[in-house]
C-alpha positions in Angstrom: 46.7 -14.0 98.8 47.8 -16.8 96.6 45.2 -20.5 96.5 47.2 -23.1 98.7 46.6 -26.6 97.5 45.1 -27.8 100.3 42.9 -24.7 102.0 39.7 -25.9 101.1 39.6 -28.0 104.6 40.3 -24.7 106.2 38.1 -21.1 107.5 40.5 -19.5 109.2 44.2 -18.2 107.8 46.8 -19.7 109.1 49.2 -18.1 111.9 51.8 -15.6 110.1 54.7 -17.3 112.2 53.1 -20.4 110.9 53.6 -19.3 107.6 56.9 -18.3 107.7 57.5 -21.4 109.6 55.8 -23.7 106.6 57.0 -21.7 103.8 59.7 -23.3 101.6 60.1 -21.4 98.6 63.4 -20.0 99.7 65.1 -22.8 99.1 63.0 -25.3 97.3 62.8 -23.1 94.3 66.0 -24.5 93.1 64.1 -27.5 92.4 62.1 -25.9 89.5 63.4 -27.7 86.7 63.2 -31.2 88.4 59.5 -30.1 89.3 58.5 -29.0 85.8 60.3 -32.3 84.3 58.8 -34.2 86.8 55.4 -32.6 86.0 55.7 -32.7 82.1 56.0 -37.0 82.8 53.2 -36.9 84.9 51.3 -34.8 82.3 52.4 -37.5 79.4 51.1 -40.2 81.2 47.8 -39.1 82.8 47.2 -38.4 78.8 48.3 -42.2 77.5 46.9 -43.8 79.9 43.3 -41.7 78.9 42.8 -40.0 82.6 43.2 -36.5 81.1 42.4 -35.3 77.2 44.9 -35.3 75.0 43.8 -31.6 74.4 44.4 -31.2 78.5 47.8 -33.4 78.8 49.0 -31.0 75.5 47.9 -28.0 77.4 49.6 -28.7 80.7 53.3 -30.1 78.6 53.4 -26.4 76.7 52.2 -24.6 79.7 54.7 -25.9 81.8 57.6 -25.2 79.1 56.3 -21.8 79.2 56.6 -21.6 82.9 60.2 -22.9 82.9 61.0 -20.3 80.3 59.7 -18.1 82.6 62.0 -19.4 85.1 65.0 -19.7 83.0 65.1 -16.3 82.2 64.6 -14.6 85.2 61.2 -12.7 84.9 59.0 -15.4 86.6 57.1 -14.1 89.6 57.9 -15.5 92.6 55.2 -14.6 95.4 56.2 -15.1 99.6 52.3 -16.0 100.1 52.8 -19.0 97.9 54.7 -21.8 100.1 56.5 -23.9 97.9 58.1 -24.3 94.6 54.6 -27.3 93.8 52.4 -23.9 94.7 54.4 -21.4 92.4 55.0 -23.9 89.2 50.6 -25.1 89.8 49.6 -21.5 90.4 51.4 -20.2 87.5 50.5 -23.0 85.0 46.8 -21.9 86.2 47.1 -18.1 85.0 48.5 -19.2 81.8 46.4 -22.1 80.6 43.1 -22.1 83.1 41.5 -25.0 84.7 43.0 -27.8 82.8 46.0 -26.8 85.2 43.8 -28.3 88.0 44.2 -31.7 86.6 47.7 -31.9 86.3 47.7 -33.0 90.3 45.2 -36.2 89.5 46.6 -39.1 90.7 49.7 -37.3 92.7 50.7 -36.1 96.0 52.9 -33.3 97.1 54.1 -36.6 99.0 55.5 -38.1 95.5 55.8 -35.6 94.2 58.3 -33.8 96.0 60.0 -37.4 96.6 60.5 -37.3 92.8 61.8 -33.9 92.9 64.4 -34.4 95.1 65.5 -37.5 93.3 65.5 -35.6 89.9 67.6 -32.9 91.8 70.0 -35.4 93.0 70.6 -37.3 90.4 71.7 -34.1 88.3 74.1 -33.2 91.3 75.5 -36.4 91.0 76.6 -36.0 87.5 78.0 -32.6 88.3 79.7 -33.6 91.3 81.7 -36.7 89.1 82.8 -33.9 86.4 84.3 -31.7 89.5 86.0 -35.1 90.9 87.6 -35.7 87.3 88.7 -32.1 86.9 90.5 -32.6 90.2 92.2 -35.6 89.6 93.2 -34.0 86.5 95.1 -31.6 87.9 96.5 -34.0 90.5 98.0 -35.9 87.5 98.8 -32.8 85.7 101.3 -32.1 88.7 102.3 -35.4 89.3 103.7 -35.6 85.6 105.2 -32.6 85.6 107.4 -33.7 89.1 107.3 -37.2 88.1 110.8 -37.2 89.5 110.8 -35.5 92.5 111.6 -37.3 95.6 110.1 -36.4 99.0 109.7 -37.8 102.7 106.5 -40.0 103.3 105.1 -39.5 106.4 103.9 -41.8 109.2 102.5 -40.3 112.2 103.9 -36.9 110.9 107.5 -38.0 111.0 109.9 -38.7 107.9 109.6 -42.4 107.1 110.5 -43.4 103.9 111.5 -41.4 100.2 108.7 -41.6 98.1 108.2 -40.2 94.7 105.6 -37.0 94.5 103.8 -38.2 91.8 103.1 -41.5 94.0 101.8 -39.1 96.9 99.4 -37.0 94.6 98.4 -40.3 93.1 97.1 -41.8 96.8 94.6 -38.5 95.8 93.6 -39.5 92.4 92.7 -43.3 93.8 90.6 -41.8 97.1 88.6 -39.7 94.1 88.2 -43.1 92.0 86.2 -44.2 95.2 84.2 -41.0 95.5 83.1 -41.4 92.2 82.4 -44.9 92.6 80.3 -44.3 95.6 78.3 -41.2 93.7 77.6 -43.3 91.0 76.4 -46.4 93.2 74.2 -44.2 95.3 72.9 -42.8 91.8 71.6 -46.4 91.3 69.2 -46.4 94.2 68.8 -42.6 93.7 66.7 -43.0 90.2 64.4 -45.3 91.4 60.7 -43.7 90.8 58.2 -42.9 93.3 55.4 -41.4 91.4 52.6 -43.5 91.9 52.4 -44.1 95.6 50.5 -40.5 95.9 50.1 -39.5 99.6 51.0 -43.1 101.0 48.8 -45.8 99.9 49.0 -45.6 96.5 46.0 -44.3 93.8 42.9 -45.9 92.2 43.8 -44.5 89.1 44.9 -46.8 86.1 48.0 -45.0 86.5 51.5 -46.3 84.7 54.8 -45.3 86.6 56.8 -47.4 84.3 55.8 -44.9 81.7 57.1 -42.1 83.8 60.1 -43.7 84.6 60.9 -44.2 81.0 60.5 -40.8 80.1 62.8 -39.4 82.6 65.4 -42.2 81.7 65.1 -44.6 84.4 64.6 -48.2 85.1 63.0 -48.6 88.3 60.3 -47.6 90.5 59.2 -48.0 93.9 57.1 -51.4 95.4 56.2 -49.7 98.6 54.3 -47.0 98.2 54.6 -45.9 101.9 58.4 -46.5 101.4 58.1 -44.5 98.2 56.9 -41.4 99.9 58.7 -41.4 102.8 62.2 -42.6 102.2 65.6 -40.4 102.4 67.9 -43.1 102.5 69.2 -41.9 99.0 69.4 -38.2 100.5 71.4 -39.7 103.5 73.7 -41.5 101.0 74.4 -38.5 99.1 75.4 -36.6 101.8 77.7 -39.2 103.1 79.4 -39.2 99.5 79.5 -35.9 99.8 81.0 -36.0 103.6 84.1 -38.2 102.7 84.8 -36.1 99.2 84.9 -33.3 101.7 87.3 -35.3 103.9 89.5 -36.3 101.2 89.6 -32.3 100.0 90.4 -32.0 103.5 93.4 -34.2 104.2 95.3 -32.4 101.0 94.2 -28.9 102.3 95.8 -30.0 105.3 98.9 -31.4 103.7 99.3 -27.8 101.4 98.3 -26.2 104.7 101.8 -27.8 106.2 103.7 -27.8 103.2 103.7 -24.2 102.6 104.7 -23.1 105.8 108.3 -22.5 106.6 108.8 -25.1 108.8 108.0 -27.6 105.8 108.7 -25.1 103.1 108.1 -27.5 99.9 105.5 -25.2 97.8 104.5 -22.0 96.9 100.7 -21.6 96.8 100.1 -19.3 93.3 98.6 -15.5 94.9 95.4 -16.0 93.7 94.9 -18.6 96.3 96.7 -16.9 99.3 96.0 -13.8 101.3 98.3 -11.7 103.5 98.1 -10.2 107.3 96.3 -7.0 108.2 99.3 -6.5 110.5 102.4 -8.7 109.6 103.3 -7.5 105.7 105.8 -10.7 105.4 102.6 -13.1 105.8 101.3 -15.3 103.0 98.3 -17.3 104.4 97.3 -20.4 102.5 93.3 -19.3 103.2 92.0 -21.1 100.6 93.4 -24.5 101.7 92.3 -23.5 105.0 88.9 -23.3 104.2 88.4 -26.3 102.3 89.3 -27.8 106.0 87.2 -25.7 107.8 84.1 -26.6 105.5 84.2 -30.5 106.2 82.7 -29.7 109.4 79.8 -28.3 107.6 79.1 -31.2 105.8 79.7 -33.5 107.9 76.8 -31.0 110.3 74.9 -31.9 107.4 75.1 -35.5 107.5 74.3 -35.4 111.0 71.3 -33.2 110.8 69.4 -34.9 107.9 70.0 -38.7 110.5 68.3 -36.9 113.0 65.4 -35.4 111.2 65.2 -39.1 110.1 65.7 -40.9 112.8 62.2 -39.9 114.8 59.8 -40.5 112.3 56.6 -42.4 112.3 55.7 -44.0 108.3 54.8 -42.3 106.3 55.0 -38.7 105.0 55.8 -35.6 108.5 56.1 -32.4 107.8 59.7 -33.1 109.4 60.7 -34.3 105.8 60.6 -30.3 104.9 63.8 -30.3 106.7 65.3 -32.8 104.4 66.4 -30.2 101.4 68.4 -27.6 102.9 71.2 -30.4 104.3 71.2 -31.8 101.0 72.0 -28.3 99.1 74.2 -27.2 101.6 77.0 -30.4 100.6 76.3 -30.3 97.5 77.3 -26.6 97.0 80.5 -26.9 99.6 81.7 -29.9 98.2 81.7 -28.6 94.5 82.8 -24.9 95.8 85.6 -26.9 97.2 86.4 -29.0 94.2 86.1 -25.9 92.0 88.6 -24.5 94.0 91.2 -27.0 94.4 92.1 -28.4 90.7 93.4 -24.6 90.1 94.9 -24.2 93.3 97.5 -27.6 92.4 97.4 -26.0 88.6 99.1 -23.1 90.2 101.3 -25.0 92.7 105.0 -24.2 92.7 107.1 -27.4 94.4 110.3 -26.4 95.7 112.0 -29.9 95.0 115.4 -29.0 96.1 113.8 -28.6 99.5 112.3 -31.9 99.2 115.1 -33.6 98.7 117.0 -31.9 101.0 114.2 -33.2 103.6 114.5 -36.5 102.6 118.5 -36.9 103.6 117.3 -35.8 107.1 115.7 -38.0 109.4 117.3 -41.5 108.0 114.6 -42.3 105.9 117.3 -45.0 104.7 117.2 -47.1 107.6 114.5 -49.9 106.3 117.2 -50.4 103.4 119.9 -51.0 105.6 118.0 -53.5 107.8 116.5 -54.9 104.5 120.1 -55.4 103.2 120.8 -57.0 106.3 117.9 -59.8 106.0 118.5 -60.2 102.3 121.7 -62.0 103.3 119.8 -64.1 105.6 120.4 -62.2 109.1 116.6 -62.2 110.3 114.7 -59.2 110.0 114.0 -58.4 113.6 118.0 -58.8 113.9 118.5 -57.0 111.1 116.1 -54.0 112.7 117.8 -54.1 115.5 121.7 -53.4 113.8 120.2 -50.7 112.1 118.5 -49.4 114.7 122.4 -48.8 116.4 123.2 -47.4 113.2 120.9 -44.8 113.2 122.0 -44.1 116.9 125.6 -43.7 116.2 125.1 -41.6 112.7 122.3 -39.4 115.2 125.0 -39.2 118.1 127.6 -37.8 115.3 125.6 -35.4 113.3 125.6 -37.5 110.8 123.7 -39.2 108.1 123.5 -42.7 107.8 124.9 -43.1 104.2 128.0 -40.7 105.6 129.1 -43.8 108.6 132.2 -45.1 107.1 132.4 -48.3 106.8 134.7 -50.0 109.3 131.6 -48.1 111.8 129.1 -49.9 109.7 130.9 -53.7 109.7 131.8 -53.3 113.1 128.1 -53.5 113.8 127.6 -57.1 111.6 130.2 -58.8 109.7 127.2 -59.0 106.7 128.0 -55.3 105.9 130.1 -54.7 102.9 131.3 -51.9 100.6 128.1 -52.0 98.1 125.7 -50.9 101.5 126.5 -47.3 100.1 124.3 -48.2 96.8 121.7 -49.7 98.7 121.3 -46.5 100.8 120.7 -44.0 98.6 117.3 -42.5 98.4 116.9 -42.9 94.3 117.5 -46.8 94.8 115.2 -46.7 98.1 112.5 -45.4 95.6 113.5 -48.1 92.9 113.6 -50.8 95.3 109.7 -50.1 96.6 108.2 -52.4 93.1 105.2 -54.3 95.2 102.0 -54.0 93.8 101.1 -49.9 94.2 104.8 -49.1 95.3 106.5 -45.8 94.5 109.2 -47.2 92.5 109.6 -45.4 89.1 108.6 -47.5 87.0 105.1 -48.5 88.4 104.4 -45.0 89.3 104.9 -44.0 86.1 102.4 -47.1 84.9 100.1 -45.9 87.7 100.2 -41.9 85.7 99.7 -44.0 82.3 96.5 -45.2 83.7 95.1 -42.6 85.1 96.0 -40.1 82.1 94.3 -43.2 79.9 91.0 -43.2 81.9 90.8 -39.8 82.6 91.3 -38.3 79.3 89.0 -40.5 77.2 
């Protein structure tokens, strides 16, 4: 049986449901690297601040690279009697370097250390998750250059509202990632803030120097509380949130290709590789993919939700509860970047059908806010104004018809302001044209908007 840390309090084993109940390894393995970095900055500073050799702190920094090879390639030997990824790396360092292994844990807890591993851990995911966000809005951009021009129904409670140009849709997704990275990199601030040093709650009586730590891992800060130190999540919480409303965004354009590529809508094509077809219906193409990025926000958001209520019971400083704090954490990480993996080559291999866009937009007078805005530009109030176009749109709807197709003794007949150049003013290319307030969809701030983001995100 392997030696657990802390078994020399105990002369009985310990239940075998207990065990399995206490072990961790099968998931807090994926911490290795964060634990051996962590360790190897331990290490250094136990050895300049003269609380370990030099021979002993040199021993422990090459043993531990050794074990991390070990690790890296595959051959390292992971033991179930061992409970945690601290046990493994500790027990391992042991067989290949003796008892100056045994000092490496002066002046540290599994209580900070585990709180730096996790940091460590995040901190890395943070980085990856802002290179997945890029990528996507990457691809959003790709697609909104390449349709720069297309013109399609905006939406407001599901019905046609207003033409819009696509590129100015997709860009509403490139500005919701701008915050998501925002937030990931402002949570990364309070994320890389160093624990080491508290030790199991109260701090050590060793000369210790967690400023020296924290410089050799690249950070600035460390913790004044040690009981704070040890037992705070907040930046796990914080993550996950980040995490829940990238998942959210990926959601509400899963939900939009969901709609779009169905025949009611009918204005893209998902690319095969992203579809799948009936076991019974051979005419089906299912837009699974999409689909699923949907059907994953409820995971992560389960995630969120179960790392608050481990938290939310808990007495300072360090409980056992905190075990429980890991698996959440992975878990959003891993379906948010699946997610984001999957959806920049899903839009890469979009088709858009923009005839059938702009066939949607003459449907549904989408034109009607121009006529009542023509109406109040000659000085007819607006809510008068609303109201004449309002009749319009009953009359053209009572004929079949669309708005632009009244003639025009119809149109004057319902205000005298009405004259032959309404025609211009209600078609769908000057609608878009028209729309040039700060982040509208006319052409030429859309185009400004593409400029921008091609400008920050191709550096």
């Amino acid at each position: 049986m392997g030696q657990k840390l802390w078994q020399g309090r105990f002369h009985e084993p310990t239940n075998s449901l207990m065990e399995r109940l206490n072990a961790s390894i099968h998931f807090d393995k994926r911490l290795f690297r964060q634990d051996i970095k962590a360790s190897k900055a331990h290490a250094a500073m136990l050895g300049a601040q003269g609380i370990l050799s030099e021979e002993d702190a040199r021993a422990i920094r090459d043993g531990l690279d050794a074990v991390l090879a070990e690790m890296e390639r595959g051959d390292f030997p992971w033991r179930e009697d061992l409970e945690d990824i601290h046990t493994h790396v500790e027990n391992r360092l042991k067989e290949l370097i003796g008892e100056a292994a045994g000092r490496l844990h002066t002046a540290r807890s599994r209580n900070d250390q585990v709180a730096l591993d996790l940091r460590l851990w995040t901190a890395d995911s943070i980085e990856e998750l802002d290179l997945a966000l890029a990528e996507w809005q990457r691809a959003l951009v790709e697609l909104a250059e390449k349709y720069g021009q297309v013109i399609m129904p905006g939406y407001t409670h599901l019905q046609r509202a207003q033409p819009l140009l696509l590129a100015h849709h997709l860009l509403a997704y490139v500005e919701m990632a701008w915050r998501d990275r925002q937030r990931l990199a402002d949570c990364a601030r309070r994320v890389k803030v160093l624990p080491l040093g508290a030790a199991a709650l109260a701090g050590t009586t060793y000369s210790v120097n967690p400023e020296l730590v924290a410089r050799e891992l690249g950070w600035d800060e460390i913790l004044t509380n040690s009981m704070d130190a040890v037992s705070d999540r907040d930046f796990a919480a914080e993550f996950i949130f980040a995490c829940a409303l990238i998942q959210t965004h990926l959601s509400r354009l899963a939900e939009e290709l969901v709609l779009w590529s169905s025949s009611e809508f009918d204005f893209i094509r998902l690319a095969d590789a992203f579809s799948t077809g009936s076991s019974i219906m051979p005419q089906k193409r299912n837009p699974d993919a999409a689909e699923l990025i949907r059907g994953k926000t409820g995971r992560v958001n389960g995630d969120l939700l179960a790392l608050l209520t481990v938290l939310k019971g808990l007495p300072l400083t360090y409980n056992k509860d905190l075990q429980e704090d890991k698996e959440p954490v992975f878990d959003a990480f891993d379906t948010v970047l699946d997610c984001l993996k999957v959806m920049a080559p899903m839009l890469r291999g979009l088709e858009i059908k923009a005839g059938n866009m702009r066939q949607a937009v003459k449907k549904g007078f989408l034109n009607a806010t121009e006529l009542a805005d023509y109406l109040a530009a000659r000085g007819l109030p607006f809510r008068e104004a609303h109201a004449v176009a309002a009749r319009a749109v009953t009359l053209a709807e009572r004929d079949g018809l669309a708005l632009e197709e009244l003639n025009l003794e119809t149109l004057q007949a319902l205000h005298q302001l009405i004259g032959p150049d309404i025609y211009e003013a209600l078609t769908h290319e000057r609608a878009v044209a028209r729309r040039s307030s700060p982040g509208g969809t006319s052409y030429a701030l859309v185009a400004q908007a593409l400029t921008r983001a091609r400008e920050k995100l191709w550096l």
